[in-house]
HTML snippet that shows the backbone in 3Dmol.js (N, CA, C, O; Angstrom):
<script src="https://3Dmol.org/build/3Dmol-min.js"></script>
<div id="view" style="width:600px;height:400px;position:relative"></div>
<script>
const pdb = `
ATOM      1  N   UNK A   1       0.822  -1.192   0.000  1.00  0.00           N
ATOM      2  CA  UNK A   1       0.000   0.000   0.000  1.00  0.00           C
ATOM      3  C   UNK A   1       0.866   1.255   0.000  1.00  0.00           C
ATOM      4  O   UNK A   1       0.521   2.313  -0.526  1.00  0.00           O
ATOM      5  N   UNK A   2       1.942   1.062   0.592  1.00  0.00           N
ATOM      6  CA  UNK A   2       2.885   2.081   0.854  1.00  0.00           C
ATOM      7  C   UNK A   2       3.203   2.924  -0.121  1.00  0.00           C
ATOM      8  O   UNK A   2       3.176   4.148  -0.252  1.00  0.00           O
ATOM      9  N   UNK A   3       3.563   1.859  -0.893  1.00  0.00           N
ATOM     10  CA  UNK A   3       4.322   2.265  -2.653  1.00  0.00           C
ATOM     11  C   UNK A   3       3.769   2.970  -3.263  1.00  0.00           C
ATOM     12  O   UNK A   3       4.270   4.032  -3.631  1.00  0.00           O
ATOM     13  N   UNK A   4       2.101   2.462  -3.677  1.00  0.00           N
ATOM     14  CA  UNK A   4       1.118   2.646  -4.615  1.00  0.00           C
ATOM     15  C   UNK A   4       0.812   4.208  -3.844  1.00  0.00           C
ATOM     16  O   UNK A   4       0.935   5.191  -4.576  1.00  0.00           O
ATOM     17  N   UNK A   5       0.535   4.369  -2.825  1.00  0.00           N
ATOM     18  CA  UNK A   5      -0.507   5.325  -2.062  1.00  0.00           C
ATOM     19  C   UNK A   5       0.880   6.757  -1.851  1.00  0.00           C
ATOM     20  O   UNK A   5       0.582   7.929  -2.078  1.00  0.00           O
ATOM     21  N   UNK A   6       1.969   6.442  -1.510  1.00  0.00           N
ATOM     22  CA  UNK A   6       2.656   7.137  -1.044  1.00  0.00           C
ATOM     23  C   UNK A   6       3.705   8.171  -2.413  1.00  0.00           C
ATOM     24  O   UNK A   6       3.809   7.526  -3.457  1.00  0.00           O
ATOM     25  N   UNK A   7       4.297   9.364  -2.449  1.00  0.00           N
ATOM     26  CA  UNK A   7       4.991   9.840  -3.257  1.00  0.00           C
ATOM     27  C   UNK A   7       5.841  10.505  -2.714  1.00  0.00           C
ATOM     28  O   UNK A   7       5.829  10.755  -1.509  1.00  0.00           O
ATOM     29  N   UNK A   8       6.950  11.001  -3.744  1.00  0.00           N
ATOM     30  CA  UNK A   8       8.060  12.334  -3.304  1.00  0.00           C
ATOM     31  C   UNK A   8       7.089  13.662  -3.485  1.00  0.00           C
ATOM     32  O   UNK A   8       6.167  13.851  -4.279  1.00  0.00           O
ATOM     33  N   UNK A   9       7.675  14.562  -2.386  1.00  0.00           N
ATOM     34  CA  UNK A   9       7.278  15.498  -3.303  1.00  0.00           C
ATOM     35  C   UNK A   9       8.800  16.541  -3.297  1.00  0.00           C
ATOM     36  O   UNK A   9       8.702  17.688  -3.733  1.00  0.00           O
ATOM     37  N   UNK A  10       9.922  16.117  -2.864  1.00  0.00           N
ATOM     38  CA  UNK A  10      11.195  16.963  -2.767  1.00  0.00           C
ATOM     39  C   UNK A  10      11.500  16.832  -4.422  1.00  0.00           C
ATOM     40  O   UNK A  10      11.390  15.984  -5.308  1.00  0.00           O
ATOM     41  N   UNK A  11      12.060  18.551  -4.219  1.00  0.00           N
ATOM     42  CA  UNK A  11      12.309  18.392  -5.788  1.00  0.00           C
ATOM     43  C   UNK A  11      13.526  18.084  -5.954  1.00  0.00           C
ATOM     44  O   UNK A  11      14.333  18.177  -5.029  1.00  0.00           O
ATOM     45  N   UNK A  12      13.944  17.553  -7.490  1.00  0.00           N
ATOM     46  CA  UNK A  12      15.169  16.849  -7.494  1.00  0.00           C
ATOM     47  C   UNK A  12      16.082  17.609  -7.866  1.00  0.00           C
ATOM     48  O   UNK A  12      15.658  18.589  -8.478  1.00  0.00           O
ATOM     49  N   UNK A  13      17.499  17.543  -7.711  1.00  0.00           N
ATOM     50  CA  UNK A  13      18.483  17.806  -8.223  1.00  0.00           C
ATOM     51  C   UNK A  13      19.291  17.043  -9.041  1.00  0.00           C
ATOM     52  O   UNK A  13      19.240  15.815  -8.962  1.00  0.00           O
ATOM     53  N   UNK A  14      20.382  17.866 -10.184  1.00  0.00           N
ATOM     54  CA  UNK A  14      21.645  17.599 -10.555  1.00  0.00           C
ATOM     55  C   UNK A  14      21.110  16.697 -11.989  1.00  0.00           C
ATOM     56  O   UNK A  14      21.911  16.057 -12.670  1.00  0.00           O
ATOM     57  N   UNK A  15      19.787  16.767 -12.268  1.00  0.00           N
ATOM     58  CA  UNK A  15      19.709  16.571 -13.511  1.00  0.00           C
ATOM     59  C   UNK A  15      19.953  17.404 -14.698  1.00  0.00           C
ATOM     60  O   UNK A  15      20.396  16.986 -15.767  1.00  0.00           O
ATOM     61  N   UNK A  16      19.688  18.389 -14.476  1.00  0.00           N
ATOM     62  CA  UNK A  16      20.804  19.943 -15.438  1.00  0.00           C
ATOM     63  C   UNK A  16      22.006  20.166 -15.176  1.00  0.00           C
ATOM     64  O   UNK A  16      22.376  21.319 -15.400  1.00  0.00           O
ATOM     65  N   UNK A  17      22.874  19.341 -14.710  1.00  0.00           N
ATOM     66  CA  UNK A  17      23.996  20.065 -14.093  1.00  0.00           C
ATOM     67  C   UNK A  17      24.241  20.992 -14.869  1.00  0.00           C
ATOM     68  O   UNK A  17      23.934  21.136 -16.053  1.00  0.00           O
ATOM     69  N   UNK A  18      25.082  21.938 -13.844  1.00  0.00           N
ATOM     70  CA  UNK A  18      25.786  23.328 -14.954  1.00  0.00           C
ATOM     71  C   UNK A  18      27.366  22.780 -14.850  1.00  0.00           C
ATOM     72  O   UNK A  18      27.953  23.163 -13.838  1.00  0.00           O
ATOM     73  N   UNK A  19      27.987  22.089 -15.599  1.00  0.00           N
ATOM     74  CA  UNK A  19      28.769  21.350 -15.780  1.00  0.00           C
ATOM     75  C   UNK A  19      29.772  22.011 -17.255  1.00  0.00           C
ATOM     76  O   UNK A  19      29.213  22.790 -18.026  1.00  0.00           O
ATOM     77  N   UNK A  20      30.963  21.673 -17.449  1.00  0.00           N
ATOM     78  CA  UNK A  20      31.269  21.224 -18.828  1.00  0.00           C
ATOM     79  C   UNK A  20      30.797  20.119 -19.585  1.00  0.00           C
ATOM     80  O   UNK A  20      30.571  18.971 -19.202  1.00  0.00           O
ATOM     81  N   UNK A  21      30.647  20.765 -21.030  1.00  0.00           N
ATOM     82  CA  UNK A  21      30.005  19.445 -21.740  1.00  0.00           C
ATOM     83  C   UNK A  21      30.713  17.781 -21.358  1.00  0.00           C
ATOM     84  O   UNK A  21      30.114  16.772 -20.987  1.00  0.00           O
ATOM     85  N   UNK A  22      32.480  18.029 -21.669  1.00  0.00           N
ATOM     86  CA  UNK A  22      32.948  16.911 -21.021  1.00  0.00           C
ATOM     87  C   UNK A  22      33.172  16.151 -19.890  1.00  0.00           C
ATOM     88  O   UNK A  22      33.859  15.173 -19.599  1.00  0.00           O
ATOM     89  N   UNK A  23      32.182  17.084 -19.190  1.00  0.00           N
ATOM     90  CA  UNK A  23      32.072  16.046 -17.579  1.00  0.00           C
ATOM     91  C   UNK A  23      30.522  15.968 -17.638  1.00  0.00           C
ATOM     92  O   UNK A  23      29.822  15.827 -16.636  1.00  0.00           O
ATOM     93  N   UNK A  24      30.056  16.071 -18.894  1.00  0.00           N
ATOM     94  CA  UNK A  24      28.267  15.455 -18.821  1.00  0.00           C
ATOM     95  C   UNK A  24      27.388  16.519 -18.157  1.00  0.00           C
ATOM     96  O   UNK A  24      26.248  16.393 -17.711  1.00  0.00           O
ATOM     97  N   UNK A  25      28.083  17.460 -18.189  1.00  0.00           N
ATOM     98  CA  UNK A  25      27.217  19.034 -17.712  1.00  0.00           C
ATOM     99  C   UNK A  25      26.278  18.874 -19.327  1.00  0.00           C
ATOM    100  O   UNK A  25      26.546  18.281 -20.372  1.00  0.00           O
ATOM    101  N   UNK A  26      24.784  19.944 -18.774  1.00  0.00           N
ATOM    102  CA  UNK A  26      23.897  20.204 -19.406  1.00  0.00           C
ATOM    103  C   UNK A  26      23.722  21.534 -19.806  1.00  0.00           C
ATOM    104  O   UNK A  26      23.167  21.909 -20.839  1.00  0.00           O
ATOM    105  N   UNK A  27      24.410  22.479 -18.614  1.00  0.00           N
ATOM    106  CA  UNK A  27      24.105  23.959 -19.344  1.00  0.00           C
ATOM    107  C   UNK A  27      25.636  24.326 -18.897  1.00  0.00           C
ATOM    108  O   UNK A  27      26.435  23.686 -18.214  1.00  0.00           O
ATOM    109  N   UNK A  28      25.732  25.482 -19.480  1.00  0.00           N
ATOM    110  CA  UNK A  28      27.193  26.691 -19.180  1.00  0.00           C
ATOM    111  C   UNK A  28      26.743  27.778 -17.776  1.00  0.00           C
ATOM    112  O   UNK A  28      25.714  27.864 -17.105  1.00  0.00           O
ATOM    113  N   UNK A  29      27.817  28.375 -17.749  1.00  0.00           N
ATOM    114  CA  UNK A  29      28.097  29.195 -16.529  1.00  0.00           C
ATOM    115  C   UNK A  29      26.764  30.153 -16.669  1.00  0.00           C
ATOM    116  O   UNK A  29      26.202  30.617 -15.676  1.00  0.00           O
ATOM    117  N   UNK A  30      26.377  30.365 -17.855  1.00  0.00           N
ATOM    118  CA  UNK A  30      25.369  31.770 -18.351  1.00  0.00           C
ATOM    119  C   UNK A  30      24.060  31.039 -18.623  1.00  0.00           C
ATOM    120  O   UNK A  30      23.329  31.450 -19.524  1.00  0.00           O
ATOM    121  N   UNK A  31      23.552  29.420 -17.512  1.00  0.00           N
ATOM    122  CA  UNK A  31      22.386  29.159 -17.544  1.00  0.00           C
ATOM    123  C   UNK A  31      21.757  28.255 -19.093  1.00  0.00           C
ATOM    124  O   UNK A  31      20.894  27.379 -19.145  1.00  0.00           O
ATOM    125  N   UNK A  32      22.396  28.741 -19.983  1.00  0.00           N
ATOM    126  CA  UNK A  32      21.960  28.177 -21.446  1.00  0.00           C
ATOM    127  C   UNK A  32      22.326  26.610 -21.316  1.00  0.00           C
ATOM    128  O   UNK A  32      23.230  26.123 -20.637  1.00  0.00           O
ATOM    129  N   UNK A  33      21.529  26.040 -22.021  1.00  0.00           N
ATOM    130  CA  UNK A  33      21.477  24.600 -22.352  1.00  0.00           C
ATOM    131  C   UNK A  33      22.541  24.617 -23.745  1.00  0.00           C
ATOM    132  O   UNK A  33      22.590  25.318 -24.755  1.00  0.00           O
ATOM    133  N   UNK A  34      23.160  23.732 -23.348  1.00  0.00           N
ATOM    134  CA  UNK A  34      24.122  23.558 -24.519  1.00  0.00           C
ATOM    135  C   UNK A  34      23.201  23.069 -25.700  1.00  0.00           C
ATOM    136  O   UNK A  34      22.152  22.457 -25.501  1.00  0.00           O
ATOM    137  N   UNK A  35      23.773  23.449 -27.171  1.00  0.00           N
ATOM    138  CA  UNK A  35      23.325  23.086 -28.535  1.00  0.00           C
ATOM    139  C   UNK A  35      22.056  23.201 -28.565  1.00  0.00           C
ATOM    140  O   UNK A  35      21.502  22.126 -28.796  1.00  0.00           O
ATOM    141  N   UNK A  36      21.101  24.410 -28.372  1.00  0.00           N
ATOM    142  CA  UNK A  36      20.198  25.160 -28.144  1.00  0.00           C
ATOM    143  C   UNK A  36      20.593  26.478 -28.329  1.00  0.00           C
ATOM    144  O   UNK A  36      21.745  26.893 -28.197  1.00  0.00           O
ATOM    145  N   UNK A  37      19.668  27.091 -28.620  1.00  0.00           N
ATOM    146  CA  UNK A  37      19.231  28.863 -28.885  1.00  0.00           C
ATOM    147  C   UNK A  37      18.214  29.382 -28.047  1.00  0.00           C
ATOM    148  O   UNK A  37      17.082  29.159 -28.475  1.00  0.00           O
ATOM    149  N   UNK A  38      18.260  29.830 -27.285  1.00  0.00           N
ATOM    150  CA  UNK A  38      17.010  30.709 -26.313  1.00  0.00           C
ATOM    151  C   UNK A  38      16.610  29.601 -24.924  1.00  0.00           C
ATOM    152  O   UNK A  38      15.593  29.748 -24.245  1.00  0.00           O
ATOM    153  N   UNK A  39      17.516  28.635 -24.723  1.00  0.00           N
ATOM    154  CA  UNK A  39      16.888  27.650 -23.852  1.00  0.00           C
ATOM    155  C   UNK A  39      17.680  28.098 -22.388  1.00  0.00           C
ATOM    156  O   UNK A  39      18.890  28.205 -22.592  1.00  0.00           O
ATOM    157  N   UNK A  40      17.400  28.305 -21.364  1.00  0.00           N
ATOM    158  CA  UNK A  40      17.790  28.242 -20.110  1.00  0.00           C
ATOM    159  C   UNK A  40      16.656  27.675 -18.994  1.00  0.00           C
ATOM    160  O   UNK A  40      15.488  28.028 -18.832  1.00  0.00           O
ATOM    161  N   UNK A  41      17.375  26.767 -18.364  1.00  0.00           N
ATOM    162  CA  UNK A  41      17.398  25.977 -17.124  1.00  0.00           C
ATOM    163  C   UNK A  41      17.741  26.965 -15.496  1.00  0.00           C
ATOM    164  O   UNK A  41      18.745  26.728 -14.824  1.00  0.00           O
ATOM    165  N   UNK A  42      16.781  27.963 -15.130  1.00  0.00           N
ATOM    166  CA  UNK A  42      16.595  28.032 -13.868  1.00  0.00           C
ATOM    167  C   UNK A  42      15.655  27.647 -12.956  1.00  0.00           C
ATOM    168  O   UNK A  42      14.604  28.181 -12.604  1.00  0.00           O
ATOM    169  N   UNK A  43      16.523  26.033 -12.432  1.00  0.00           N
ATOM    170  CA  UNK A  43      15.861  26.110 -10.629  1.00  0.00           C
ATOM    171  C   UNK A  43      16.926  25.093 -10.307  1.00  0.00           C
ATOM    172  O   UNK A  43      18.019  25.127 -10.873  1.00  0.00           O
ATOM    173  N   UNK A  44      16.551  24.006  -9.218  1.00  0.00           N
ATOM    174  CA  UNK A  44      17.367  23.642  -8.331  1.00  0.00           C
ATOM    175  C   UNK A  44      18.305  22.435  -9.182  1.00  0.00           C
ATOM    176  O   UNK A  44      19.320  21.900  -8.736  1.00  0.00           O
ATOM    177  N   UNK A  45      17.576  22.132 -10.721  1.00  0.00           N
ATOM    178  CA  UNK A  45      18.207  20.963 -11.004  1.00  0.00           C
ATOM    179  C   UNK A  45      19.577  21.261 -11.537  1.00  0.00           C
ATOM    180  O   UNK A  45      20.351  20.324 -11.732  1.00  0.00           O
ATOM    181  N   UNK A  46      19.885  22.334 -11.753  1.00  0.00           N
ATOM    182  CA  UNK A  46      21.140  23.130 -12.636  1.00  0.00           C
ATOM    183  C   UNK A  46      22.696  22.455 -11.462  1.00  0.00           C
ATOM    184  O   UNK A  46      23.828  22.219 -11.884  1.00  0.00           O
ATOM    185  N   UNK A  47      22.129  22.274  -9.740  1.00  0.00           N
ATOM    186  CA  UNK A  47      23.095  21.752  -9.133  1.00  0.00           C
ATOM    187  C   UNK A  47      23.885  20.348  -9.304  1.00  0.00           C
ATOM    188  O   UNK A  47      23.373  19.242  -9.129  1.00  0.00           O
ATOM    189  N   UNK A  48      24.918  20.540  -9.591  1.00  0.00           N
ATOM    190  CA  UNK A  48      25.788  18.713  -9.699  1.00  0.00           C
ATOM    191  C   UNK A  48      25.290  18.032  -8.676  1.00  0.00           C
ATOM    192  O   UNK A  48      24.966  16.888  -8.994  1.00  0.00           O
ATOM    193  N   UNK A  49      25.085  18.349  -7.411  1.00  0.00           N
ATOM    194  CA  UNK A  49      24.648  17.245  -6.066  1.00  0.00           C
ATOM    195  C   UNK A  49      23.868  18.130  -4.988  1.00  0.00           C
ATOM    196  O   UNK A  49      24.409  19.166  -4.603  1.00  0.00           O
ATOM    197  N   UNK A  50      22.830  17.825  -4.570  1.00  0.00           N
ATOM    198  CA  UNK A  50      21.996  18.586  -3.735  1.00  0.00           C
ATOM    199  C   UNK A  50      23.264  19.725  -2.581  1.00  0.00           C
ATOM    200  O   UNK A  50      24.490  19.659  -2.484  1.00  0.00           O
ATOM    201  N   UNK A  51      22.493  20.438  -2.055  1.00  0.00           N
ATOM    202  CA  UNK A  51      23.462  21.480  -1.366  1.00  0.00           C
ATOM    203  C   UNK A  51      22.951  20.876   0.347  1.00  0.00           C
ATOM    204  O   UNK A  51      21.970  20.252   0.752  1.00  0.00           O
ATOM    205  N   UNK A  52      24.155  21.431   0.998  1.00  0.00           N
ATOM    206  CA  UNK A  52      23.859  20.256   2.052  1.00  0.00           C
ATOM    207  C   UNK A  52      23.001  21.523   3.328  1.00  0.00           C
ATOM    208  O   UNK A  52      22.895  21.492   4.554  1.00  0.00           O
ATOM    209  N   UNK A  53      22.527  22.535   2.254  1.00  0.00           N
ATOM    210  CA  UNK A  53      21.290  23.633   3.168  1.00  0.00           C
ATOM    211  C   UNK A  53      20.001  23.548   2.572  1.00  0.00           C
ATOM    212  O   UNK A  53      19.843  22.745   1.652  1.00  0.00           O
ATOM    213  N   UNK A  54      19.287  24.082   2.865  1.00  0.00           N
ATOM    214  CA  UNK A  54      17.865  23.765   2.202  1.00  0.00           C
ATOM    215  C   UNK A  54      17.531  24.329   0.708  1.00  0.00           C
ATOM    216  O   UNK A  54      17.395  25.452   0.223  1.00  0.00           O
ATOM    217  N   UNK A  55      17.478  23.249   0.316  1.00  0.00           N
ATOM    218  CA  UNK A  55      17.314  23.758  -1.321  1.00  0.00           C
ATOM    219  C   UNK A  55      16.855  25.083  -1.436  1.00  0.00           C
ATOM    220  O   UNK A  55      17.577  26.067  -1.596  1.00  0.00           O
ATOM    221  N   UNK A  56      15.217  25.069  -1.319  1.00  0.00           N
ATOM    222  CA  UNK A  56      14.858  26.677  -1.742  1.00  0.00           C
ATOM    223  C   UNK A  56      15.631  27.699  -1.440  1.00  0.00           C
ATOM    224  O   UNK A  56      15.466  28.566  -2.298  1.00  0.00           O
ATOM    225  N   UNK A  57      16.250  27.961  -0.791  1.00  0.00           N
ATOM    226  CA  UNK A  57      17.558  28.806  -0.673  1.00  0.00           C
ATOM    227  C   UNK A  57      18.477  28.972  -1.543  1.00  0.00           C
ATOM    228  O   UNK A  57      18.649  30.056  -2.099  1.00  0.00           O
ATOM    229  N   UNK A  58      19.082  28.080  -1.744  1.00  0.00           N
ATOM    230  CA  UNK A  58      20.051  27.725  -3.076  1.00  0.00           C
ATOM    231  C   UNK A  58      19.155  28.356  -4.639  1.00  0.00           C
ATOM    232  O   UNK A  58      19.573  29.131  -5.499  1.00  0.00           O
ATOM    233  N   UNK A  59      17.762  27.623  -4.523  1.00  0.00           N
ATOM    234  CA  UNK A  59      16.765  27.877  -5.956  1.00  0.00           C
ATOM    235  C   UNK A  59      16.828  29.469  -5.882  1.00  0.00           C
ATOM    236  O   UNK A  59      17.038  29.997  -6.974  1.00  0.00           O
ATOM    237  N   UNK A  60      16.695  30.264  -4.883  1.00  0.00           N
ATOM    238  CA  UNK A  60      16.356  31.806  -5.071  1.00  0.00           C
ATOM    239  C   UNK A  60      17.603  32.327  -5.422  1.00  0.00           C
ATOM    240  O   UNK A  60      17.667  33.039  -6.424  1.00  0.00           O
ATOM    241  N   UNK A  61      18.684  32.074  -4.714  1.00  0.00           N
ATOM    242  CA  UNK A  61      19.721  32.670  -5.435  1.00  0.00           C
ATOM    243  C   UNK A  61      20.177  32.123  -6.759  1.00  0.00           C
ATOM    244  O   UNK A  61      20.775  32.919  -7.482  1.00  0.00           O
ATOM    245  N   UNK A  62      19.960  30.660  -7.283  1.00  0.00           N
ATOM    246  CA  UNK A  62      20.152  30.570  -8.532  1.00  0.00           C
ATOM    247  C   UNK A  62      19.537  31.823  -9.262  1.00  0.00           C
ATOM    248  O   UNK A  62      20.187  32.733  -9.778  1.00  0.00           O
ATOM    249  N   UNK A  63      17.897  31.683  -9.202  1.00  0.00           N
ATOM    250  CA  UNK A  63      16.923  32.568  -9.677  1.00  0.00           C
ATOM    251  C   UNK A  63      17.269  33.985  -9.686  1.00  0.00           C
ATOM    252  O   UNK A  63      16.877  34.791 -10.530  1.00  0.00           O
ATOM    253  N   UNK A  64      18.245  34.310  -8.411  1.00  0.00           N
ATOM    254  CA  UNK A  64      18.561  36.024  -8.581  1.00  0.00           C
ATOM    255  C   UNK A  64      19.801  36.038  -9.576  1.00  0.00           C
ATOM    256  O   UNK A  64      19.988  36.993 -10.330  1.00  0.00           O
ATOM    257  N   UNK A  65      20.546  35.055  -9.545  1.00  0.00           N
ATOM    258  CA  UNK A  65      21.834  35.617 -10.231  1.00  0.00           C
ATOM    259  C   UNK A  65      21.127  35.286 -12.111  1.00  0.00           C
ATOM    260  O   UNK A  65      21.381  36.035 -13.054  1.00  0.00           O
ATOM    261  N   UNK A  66      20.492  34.358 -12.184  1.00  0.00           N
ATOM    262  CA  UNK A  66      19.647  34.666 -13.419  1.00  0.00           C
ATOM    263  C   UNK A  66      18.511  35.402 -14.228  1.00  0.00           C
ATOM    264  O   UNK A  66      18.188  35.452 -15.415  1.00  0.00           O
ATOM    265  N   UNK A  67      18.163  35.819 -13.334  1.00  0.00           N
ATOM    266  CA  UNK A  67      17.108  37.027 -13.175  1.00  0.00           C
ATOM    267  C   UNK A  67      18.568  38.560 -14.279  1.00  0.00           C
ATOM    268  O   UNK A  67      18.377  39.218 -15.302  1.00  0.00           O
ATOM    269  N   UNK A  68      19.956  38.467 -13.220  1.00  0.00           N
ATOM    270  CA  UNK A  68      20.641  39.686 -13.295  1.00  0.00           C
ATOM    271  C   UNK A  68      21.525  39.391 -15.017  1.00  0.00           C
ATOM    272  O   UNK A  68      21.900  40.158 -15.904  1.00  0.00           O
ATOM    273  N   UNK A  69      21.574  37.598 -14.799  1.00  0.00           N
ATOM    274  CA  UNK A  69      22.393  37.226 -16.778  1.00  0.00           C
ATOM    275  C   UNK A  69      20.998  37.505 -17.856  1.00  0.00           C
ATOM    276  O   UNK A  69      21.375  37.766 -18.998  1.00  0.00           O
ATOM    277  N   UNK A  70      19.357  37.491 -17.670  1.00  0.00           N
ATOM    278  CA  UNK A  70      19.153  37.673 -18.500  1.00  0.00           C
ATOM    279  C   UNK A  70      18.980  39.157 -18.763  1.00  0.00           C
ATOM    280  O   UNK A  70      19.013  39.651 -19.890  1.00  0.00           O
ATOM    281  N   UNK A  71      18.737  40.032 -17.295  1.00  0.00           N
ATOM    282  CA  UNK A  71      18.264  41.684 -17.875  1.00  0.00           C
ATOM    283  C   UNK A  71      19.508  42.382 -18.840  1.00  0.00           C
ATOM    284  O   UNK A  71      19.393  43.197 -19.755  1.00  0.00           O
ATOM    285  N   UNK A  72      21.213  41.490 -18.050  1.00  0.00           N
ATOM    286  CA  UNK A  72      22.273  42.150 -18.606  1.00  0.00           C
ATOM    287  C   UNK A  72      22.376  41.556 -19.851  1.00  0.00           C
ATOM    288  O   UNK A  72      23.379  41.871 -20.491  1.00  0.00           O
ATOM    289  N   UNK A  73      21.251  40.426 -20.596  1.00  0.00           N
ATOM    290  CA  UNK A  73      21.620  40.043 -21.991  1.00  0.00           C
ATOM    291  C   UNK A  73      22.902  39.401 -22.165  1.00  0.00           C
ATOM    292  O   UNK A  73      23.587  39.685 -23.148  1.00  0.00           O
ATOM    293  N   UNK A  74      23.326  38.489 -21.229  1.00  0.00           N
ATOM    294  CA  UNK A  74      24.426  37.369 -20.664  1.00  0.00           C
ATOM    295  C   UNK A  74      24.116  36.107 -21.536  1.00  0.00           C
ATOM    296  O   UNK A  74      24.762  35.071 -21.375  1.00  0.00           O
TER     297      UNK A  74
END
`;
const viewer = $3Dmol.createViewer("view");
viewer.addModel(pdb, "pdb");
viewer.setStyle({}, {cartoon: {color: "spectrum"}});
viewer.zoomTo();
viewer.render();
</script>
Protein backbone atom coordinates (compact mmCIF):
# COMPACT_ATOMS: atom_id res chain seq x y z
CA UNK A 1 0.00 0.00 0.00
CA UNK A 2 2.88 2.08 0.85
CA UNK A 3 4.32 2.26 -2.65
CA UNK A 4 1.12 2.65 -4.61
CA UNK A 5 -0.51 5.32 -2.06
CA UNK A 6 2.66 7.14 -1.04
CA UNK A 7 4.99 9.84 -3.26
CA UNK A 8 8.06 12.33 -3.30
CA UNK A 9 7.28 15.50 -3.30
CA UNK A 10 11.19 16.96 -2.77
CA UNK A 11 12.31 18.39 -5.79
CA UNK A 12 15.17 16.85 -7.49
CA UNK A 13 18.48 17.81 -8.22
CA UNK A 14 21.64 17.60 -10.56
CA UNK A 15 19.71 16.57 -13.51
CA UNK A 16 20.80 19.94 -15.44
CA UNK A 17 24.00 20.06 -14.09
CA UNK A 18 25.79 23.33 -14.95
CA UNK A 19 28.77 21.35 -15.78
CA UNK A 20 31.27 21.22 -18.83
CA UNK A 21 30.01 19.44 -21.74
CA UNK A 22 32.95 16.91 -21.02
CA UNK A 23 32.07 16.05 -17.58
CA UNK A 24 28.27 15.46 -18.82
CA UNK A 25 27.22 19.03 -17.71
CA UNK A 26 23.90 20.20 -19.41
CA UNK A 27 24.10 23.96 -19.34
CA UNK A 28 27.19 26.69 -19.18
CA UNK A 29 28.10 29.19 -16.53
CA UNK A 30 25.37 31.77 -18.35
CA UNK A 31 22.39 29.16 -17.54
CA UNK A 32 21.96 28.18 -21.45
CA UNK A 33 21.48 24.60 -22.35
CA UNK A 34 24.12 23.56 -24.52
CA UNK A 35 23.33 23.09 -28.53
CA UNK A 36 20.20 25.16 -28.14
CA UNK A 37 19.23 28.86 -28.89
CA UNK A 38 17.01 30.71 -26.31
CA UNK A 39 16.89 27.65 -23.85
CA UNK A 40 17.79 28.24 -20.11
CA UNK A 41 17.40 25.98 -17.12
CA UNK A 42 16.60 28.03 -13.87
CA UNK A 43 15.86 26.11 -10.63
CA UNK A 44 17.37 23.64 -8.33
CA UNK A 45 18.21 20.96 -11.00
CA UNK A 46 21.14 23.13 -12.64
CA UNK A 47 23.09 21.75 -9.13
CA UNK A 48 25.79 18.71 -9.70
CA UNK A 49 24.65 17.25 -6.07
CA UNK A 50 22.00 18.59 -3.74
CA UNK A 51 23.46 21.48 -1.37
CA UNK A 52 23.86 20.26 2.05
CA UNK A 53 21.29 23.63 3.17
CA UNK A 54 17.87 23.76 2.20
CA UNK A 55 17.31 23.76 -1.32
CA UNK A 56 14.86 26.68 -1.74
CA UNK A 57 17.56 28.81 -0.67
CA UNK A 58 20.05 27.73 -3.08
CA UNK A 59 16.77 27.88 -5.96
CA UNK A 60 16.36 31.81 -5.07
CA UNK A 61 19.72 32.67 -5.44
CA UNK A 62 20.15 30.57 -8.53
CA UNK A 63 16.92 32.57 -9.68
CA UNK A 64 18.56 36.02 -8.58
CA UNK A 65 21.83 35.62 -10.23
CA UNK A 66 19.65 34.67 -13.42
CA UNK A 67 17.11 37.03 -13.17
CA UNK A 68 20.64 39.69 -13.30
CA UNK A 69 22.39 37.23 -16.78
CA UNK A 70 19.15 37.67 -18.50
CA UNK A 71 18.26 41.68 -17.88
CA UNK A 72 22.27 42.15 -18.61
CA UNK A 73 21.62 40.04 -21.99
CA UNK A 74 24.43 37.37 -20.66
Amino acid sequence: FAKKALGSFCQPVGICAMLPRKDGGVIDSDLRVYRTTGLRVVDSNITPAPPSAYIQAATYGIAEVAAAKIISGA
